[in-house]
KEPAGU-349567 format. One record per residue (C-alpha): residue number from 1; residue in three letters; x, y, z. Coordinates in pm, whole numbers, plus 50000, padded with zeros to 5 digits. Each point is the difference from the previous one (the first is absolute). Layout:
<pts>
<pt><n>NUM</n><res>ALA</res><east>X</east><north>Y</north><up>Z</up></pt>
...
</pts>
This chain:
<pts>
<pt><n>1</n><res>UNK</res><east>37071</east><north>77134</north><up>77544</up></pt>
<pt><n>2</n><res>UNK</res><east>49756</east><north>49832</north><up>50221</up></pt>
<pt><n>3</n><res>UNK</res><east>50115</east><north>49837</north><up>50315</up></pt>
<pt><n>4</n><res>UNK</res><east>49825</east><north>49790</north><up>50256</up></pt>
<pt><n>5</n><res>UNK</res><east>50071</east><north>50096</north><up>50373</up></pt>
<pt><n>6</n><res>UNK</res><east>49862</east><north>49927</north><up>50331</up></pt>
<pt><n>7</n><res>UNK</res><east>49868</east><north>50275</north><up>50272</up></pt>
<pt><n>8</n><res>UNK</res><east>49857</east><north>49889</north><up>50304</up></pt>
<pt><n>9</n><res>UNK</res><east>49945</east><north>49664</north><up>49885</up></pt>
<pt><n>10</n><res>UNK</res><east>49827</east><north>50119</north><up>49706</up></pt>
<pt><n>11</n><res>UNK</res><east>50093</east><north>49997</north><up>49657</up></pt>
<pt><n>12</n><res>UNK</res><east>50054</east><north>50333</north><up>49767</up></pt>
<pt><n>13</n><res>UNK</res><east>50096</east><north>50026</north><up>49628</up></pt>
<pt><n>14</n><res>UNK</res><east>50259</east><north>50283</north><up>49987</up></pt>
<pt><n>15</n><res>UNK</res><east>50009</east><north>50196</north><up>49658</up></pt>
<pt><n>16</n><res>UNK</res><east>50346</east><north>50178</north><up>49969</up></pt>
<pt><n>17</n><res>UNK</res><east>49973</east><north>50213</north><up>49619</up></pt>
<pt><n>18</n><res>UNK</res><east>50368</east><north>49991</north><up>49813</up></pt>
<pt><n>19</n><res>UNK</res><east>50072</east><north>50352</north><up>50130</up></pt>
<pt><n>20</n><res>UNK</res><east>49990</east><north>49860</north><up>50398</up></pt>
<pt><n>21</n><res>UNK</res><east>50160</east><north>49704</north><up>49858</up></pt>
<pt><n>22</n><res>UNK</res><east>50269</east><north>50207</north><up>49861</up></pt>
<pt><n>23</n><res>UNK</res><east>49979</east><north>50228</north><up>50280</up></pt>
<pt><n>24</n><res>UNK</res><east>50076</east><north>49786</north><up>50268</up></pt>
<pt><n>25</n><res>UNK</res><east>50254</east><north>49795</north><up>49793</up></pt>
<pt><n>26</n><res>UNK</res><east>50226</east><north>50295</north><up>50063</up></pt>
<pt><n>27</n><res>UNK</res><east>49917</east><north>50052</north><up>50391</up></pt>
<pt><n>28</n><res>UNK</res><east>50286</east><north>49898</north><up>50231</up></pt>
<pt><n>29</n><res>UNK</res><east>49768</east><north>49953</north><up>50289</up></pt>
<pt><n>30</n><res>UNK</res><east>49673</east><north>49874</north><up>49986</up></pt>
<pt><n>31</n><res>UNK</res><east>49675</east><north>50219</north><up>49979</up></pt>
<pt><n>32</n><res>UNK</res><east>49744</east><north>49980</north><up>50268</up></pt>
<pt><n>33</n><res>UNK</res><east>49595</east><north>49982</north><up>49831</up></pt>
<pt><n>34</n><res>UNK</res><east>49788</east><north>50037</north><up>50265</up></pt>
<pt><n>35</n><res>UNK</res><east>49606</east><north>49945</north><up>49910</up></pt>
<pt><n>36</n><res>UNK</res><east>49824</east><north>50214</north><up>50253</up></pt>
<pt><n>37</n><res>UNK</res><east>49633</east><north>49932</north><up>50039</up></pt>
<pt><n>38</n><res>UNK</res><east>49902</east><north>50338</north><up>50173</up></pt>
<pt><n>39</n><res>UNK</res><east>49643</east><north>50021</north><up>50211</up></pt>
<pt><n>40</n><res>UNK</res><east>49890</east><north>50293</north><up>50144</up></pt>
<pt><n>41</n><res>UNK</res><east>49679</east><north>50214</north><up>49906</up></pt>
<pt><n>42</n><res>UNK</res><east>50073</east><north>49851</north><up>49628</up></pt>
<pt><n>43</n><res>UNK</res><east>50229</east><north>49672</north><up>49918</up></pt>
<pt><n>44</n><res>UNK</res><east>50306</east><north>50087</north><up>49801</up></pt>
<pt><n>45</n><res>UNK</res><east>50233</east><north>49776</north><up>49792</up></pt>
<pt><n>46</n><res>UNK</res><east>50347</east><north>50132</north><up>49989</up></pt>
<pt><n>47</n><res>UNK</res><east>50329</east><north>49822</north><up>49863</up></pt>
<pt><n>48</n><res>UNK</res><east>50313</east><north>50148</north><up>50201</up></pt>
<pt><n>49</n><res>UNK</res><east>50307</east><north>49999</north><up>49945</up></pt>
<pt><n>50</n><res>UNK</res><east>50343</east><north>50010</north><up>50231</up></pt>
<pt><n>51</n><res>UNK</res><east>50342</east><north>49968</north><up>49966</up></pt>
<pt><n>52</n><res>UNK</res><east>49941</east><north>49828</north><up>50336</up></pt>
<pt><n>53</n><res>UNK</res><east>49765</east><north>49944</north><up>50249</up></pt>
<pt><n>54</n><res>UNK</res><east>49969</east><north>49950</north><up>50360</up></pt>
<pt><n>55</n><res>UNK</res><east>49678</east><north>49957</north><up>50097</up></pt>
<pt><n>56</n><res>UNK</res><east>49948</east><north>49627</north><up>49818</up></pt>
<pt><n>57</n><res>UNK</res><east>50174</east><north>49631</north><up>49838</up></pt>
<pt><n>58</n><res>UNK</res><east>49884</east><north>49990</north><up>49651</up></pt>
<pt><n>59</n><res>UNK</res><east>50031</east><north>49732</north><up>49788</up></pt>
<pt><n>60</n><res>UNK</res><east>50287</east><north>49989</north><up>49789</up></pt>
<pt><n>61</n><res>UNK</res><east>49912</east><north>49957</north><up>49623</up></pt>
<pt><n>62</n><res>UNK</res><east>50380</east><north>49984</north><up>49858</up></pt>
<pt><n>63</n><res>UNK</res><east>50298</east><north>50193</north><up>50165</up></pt>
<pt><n>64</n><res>UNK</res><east>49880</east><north>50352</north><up>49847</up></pt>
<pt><n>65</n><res>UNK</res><east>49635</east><north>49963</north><up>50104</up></pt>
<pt><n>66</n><res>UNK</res><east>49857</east><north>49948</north><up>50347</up></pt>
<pt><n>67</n><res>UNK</res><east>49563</east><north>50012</north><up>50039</up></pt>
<pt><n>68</n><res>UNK</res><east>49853</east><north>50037</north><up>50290</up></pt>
<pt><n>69</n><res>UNK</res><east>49615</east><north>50094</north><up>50065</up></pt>
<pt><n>70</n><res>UNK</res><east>49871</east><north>50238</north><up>50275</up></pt>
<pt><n>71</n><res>UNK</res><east>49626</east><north>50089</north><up>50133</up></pt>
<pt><n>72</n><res>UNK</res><east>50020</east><north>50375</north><up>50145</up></pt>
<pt><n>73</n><res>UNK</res><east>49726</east><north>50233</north><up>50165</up></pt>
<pt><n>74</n><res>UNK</res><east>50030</east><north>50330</north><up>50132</up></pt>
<pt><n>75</n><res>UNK</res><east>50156</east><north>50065</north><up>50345</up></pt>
<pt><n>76</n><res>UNK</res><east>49723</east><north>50248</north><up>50076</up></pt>
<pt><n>77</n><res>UNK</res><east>49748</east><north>50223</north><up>49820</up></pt>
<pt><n>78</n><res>UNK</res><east>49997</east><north>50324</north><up>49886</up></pt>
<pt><n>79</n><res>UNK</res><east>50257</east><north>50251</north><up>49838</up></pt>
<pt><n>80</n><res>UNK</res><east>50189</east><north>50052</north><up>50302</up></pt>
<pt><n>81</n><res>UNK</res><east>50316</east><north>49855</north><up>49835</up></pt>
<pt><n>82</n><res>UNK</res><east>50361</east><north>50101</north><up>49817</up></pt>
<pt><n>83</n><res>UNK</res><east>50049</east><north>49900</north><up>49585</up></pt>
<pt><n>84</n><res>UNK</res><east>49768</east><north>49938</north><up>49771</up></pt>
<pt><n>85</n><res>UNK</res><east>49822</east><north>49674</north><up>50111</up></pt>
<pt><n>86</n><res>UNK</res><east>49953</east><north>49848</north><up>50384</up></pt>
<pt><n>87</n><res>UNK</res><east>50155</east><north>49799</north><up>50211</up></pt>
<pt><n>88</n><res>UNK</res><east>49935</east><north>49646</north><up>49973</up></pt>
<pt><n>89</n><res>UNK</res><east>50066</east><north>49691</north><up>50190</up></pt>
<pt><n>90</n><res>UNK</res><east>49961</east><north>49620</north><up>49978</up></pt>
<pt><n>91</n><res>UNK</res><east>49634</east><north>49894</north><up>49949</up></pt>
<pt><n>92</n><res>UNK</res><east>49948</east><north>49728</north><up>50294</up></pt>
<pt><n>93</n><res>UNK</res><east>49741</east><north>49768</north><up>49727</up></pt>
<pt><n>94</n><res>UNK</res><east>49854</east><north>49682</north><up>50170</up></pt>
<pt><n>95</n><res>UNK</res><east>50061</east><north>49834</north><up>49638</up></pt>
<pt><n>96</n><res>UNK</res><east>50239</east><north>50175</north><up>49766</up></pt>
<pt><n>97</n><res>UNK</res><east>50066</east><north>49735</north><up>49741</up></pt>
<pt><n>98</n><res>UNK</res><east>49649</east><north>50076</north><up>49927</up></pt>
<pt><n>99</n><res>UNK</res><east>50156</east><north>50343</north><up>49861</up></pt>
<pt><n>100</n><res>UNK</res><east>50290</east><north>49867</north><up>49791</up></pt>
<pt><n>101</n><res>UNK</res><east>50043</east><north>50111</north><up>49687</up></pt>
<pt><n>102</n><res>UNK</res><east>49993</east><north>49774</north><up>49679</up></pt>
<pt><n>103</n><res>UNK</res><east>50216</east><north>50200</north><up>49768</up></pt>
<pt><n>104</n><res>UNK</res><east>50266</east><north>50277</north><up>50037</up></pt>
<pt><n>105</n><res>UNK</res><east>50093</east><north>50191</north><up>49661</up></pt>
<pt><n>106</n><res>UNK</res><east>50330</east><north>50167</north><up>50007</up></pt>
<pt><n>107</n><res>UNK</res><east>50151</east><north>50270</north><up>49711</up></pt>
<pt><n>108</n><res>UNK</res><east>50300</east><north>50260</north><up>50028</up></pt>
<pt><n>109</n><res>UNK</res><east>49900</east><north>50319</north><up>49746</up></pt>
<pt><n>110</n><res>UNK</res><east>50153</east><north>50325</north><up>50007</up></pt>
<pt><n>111</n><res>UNK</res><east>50252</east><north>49899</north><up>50260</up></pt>
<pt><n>112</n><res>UNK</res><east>49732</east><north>49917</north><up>50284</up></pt>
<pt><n>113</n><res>UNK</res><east>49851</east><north>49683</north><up>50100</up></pt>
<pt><n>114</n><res>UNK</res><east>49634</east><north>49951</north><up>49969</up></pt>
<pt><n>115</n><res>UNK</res><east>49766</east><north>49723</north><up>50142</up></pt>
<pt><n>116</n><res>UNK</res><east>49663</east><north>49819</north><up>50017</up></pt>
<pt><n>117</n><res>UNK</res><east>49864</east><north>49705</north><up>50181</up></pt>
<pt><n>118</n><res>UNK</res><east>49635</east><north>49850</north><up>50016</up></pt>
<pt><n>119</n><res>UNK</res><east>49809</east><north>49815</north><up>50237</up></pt>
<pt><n>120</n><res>UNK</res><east>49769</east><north>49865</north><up>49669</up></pt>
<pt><n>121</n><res>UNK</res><east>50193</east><north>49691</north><up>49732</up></pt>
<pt><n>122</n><res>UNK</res><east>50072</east><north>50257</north><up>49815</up></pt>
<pt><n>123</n><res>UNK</res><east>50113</east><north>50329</north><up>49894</up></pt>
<pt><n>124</n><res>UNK</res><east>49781</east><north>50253</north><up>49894</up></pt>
</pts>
């Protein structure tokens, strides 16, 4: 299923596979996809999920599907931090439309949800 949806004034063609269609057909409260667009020494794209979240509105896509889209960067340098990645916080952009993504790919396999988005028309 391809749906048209609307992030920051932009438009992005979400691709749900039958599995996350199925998947979130039997949710009883909606699932949060969170496209994170990551910068730091590299840039990293990284589809999220929640049960909820608190940090951001998304927009909602039906009543079992909310999107929302986030630019990150590290909070400081280094390796002086807890877990397995660092800190982040919002990424004060001058223009971030400029960064929103064109397509967001969503699947459920193996009991987990997975996640792509692009920046490009389309996927690769």
């Amino acid at each position: 299923m391809v749906t048209d949806i609307t992030i920051a004034n932009k438009p992005l063609k979400l691709h749900l596979s039958e599995a996350a269609q199925h998947a979130l057909a039997l949710r009883s409260t909606p699932l949060h996809a969170e496209m994170e667009l990551y910068f730091s020494c590299l840039i990293r794209f990284k589809v999220r999920f929640y049960e909820q979240l608190s940090h951001a509105e998304g927009v909602p896509v039906s009543d079992k599907l909310i999107v929302n889209f986030r630019l990150v960067m590290t909070e400081a340098c280094g390796k002086d931090y807890d877990g397995d990645e660092p800190p982040v916080t919002d990424f004060p952009i001058v223009k971030p439309d400029a960064f929103v993504p064109k397509w967001l790919w969503i699947d459920f396999e193996h009991g987990q949800w997975h996640g792509e988005f692009g920046l490009s028309d389309i996927r690769h």
